[in-house]
C-alpha positions as CSV (number, residue, x, y, z in Angstrom):
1,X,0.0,0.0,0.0
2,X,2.7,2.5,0.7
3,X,4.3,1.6,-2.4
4,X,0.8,2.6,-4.2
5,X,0.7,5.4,-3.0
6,X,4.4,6.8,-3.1
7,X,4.0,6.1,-6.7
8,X,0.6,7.9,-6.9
9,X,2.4,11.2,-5.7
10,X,4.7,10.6,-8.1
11,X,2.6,10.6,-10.6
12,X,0.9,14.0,-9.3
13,X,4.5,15.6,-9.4
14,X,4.6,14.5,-12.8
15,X,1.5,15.7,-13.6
16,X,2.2,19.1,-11.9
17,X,5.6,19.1,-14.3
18,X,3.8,19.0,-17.0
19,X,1.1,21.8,-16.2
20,X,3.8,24.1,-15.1
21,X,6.1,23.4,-18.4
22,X,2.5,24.1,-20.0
23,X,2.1,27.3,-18.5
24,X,-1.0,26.6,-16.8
25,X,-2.0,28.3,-13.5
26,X,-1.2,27.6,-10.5
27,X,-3.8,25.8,-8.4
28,X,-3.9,28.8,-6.1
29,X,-4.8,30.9,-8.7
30,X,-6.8,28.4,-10.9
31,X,-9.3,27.7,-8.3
32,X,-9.4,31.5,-7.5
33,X,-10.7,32.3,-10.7
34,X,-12.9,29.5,-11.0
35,X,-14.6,30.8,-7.6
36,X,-14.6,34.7,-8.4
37,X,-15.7,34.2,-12.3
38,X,-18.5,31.2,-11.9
39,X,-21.1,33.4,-10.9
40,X,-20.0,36.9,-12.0
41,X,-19.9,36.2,-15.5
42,X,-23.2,35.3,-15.8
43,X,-23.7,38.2,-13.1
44,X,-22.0,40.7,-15.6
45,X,-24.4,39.8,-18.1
46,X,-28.0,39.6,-16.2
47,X,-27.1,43.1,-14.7
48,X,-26.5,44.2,-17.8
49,X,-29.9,43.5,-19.5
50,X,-31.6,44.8,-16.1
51,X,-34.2,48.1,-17.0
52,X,-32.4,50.0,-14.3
53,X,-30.3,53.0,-13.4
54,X,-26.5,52.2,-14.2
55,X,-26.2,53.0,-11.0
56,X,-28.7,50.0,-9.8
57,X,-26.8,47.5,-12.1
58,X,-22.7,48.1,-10.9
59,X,-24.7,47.8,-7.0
60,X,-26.2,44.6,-8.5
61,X,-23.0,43.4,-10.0
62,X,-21.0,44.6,-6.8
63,X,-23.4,42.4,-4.9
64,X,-22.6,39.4,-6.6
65,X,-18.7,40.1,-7.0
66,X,-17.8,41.3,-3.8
67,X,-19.0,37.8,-2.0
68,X,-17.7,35.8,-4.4
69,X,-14.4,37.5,-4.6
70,X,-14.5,37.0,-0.3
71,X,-15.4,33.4,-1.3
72,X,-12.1,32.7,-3.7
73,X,-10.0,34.0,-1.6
74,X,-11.0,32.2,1.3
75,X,-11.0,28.1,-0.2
76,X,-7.7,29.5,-2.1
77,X,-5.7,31.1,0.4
78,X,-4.4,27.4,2.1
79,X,-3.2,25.9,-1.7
80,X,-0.2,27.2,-3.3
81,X,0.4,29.9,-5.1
82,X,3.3,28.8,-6.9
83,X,4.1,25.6,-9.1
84,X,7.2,25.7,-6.5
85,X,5.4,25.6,-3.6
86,X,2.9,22.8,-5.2
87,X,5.1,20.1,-6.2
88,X,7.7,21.1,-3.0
89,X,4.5,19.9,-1.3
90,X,4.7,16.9,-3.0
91,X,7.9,16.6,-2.3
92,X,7.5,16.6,1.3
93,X,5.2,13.8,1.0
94,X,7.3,12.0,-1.4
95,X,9.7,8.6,-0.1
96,X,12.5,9.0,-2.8
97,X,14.1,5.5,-4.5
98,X,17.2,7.1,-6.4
99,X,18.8,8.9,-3.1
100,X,21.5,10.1,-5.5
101,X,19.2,11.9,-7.7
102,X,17.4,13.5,-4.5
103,X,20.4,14.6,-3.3
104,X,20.9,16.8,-6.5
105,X,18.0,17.7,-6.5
106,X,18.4,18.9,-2.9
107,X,21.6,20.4,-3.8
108,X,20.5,22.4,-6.8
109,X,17.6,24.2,-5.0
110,X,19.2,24.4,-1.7
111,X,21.6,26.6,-4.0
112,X,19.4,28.7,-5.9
113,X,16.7,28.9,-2.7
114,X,14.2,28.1,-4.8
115,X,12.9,25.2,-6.7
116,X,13.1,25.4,-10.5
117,X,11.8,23.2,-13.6
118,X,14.7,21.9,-15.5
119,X,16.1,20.5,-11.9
120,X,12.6,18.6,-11.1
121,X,12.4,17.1,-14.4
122,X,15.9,16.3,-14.5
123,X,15.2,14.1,-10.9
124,X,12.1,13.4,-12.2
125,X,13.9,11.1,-15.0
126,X,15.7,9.6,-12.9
127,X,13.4,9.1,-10.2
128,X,11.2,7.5,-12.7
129,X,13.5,5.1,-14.0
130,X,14.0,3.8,-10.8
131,X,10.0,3.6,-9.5
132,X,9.0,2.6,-12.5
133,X,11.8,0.8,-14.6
134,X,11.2,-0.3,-18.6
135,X,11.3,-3.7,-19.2
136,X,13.6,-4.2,-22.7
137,X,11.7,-7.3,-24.5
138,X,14.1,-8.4,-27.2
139,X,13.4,-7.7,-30.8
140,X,11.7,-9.9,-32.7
141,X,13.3,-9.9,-36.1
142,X,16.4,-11.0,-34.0
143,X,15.3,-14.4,-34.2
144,X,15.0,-14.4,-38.0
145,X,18.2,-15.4,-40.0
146,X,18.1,-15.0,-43.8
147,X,18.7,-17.9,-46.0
148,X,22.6,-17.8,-47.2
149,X,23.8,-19.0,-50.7
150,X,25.5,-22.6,-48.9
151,X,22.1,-23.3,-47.0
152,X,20.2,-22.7,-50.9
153,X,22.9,-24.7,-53.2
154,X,22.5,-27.6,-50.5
155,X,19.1,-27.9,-51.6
């Protein structure tokens, strides 16, 4: 079981690799905005077709935004704000298998105080070769062998 789930956090850090390589947001900002713009979007636009005073409508709007900015910022203030601080999470969590490539990596950010990409994905090979090794299977063709001229003129 502790296996299992070593390698399911290993699989999150990968996963958090490749988002941050992607560019994506962080999930501190990513759930932010999914809180704040759910329900003023369609806010935005219901206050906009109200018959009212422009006045009435930014009160309406302001009615809806103001909670749900209070909202976001409250169930995303405890995640990360970083892609640092999510996979050093991770990290923390993780039970490393190649000690020499945790080492470096604890080296390499130890020196620059911070954790960057190209270091976690270079431990991240590593550390995947180890958890989760490839097994070669030999080549079939290997096992052919082409006729030669003696084993023809014999027959």
């Amino acid at each position: 079981m502790k296996n299992d789930a070593n390698a399911e956090i290993l699989r999150l850090i990968h996963t958090d690799i490749y988002r941050w390589k992607a560019g994506s947001l962080p999930p501190e900002t990513a759930r932010f905005a999914l809180i704040l713009l759910t329900p003023t979007v369609p806010a935005f636009f219901m206050v906009w077709f109200i018959p009212a005073t422009m006045l009435v409508q930014w009160l309406c709007f302001a009615a809806v935004c103001i909670p749900s900015g209070l909202l976001a910022s409250h169930f995303s203030a405890a995640l990360p704000k970083t892609w640092g601080e999510a996979v050093d999470a991770r990290l923390c969590e993780y039970q490393p298998q190649n000690q020499r490539a945790w080492k470096a990596l604890q080296n390499a950010a130890g020196e620059k105080g911070k954790l960057e990409l190209d270091d976690l994905e270079r431990w991240y090979e590593l550390e995947a070769m180890t958890v989760f090794p490839q097994k070669k299977e030999l080549l079939r063709f290997l096992n052919n062998q082409p006729e030669t001229n003696e084993t023809e003129s014999r027959k």
